[in-house]
N, C-alpha and C positions, 0 to 999 in steps of 0.2 A: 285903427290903432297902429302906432309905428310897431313895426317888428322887432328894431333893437330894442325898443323899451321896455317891450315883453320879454326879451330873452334876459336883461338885464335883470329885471323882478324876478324870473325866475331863479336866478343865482342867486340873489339877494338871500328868497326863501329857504333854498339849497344850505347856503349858510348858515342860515338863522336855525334852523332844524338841527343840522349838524354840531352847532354848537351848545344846544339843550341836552345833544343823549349824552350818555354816563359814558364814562371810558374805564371799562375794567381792567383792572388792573392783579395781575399774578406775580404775587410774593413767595419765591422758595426757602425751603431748609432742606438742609444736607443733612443725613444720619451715617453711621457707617454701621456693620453689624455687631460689631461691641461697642457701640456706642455706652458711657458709663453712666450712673444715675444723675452724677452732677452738672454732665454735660446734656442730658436729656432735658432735667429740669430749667436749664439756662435757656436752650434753644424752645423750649415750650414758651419761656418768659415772653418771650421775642414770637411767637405763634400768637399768644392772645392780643399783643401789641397790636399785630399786623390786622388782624381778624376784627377789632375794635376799633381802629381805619377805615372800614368797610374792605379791604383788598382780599381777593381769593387767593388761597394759600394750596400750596404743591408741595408737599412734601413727602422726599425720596431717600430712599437708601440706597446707595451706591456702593456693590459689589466687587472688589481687586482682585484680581488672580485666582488663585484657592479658596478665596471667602466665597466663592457662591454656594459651596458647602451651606452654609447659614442663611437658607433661605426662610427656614420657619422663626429664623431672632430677626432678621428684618421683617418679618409682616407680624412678628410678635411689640415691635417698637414702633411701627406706624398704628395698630390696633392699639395699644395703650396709648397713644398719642390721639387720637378718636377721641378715644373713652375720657382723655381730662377737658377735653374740648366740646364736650358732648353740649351741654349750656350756653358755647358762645356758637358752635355751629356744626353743622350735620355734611353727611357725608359725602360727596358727589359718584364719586371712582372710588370704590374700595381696594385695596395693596392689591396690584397685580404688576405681576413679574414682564418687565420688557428689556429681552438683552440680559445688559447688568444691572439696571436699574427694576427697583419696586417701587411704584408711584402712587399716591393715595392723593383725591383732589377733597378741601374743603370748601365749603362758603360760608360765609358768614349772616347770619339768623337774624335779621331785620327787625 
């Protein structure tokens, strides 16, 4: 057997493989700590959108200056944010504090 013909087959399959797997894909939302109900409810809209995509969803609350004070209303707004999503998907990373940021990971329920 010729040797380039082999390595050439093998790229072939290389490719072929590679273009079968899935590419996940991670969709964010920004929260702030007073985030307000209208702007939760909007940005939630836009969560189940994402989530019924199939796309993994990150959503964070992002901390300025003197807000880290408010650390229990940011894991109080990703935690409610869970809980309306509980049906389209479950939880990966529960709200944990990194920095300034609180990061909760979701996926979406197949």
């Amino acid at each position: 057997m010729d040797y380039q013909k082999f390595l050439y087959n093998q790229k072939k399959k290389q490719k072929e493989l590679k273009a079968k797997t899935t590419k996940v894909v991670v969709k964010e939302i920004r929260f702030g700590p007073n985030t307000d109900e209208h702007d939760f409810n909007f940005k939630l809209n836009h969560a189940k959108k994402f989530l019924s995509d199939g796309c993994k969803l990150k959503a964070y609350v992002f901390f300025k200056g003197r807000q880290i004070i408010f650390k229990d209303k940011g894991e109080m707004i990703l935690l409610k944010l869970a809980q309306e999503l509980e049906e389209l998907a479950k939880v990966d990373q529960f709200p944990k504090l990194e920095g300034k940021k609180m990061n909760m990971l979701l996926t979406p329920i197949k």
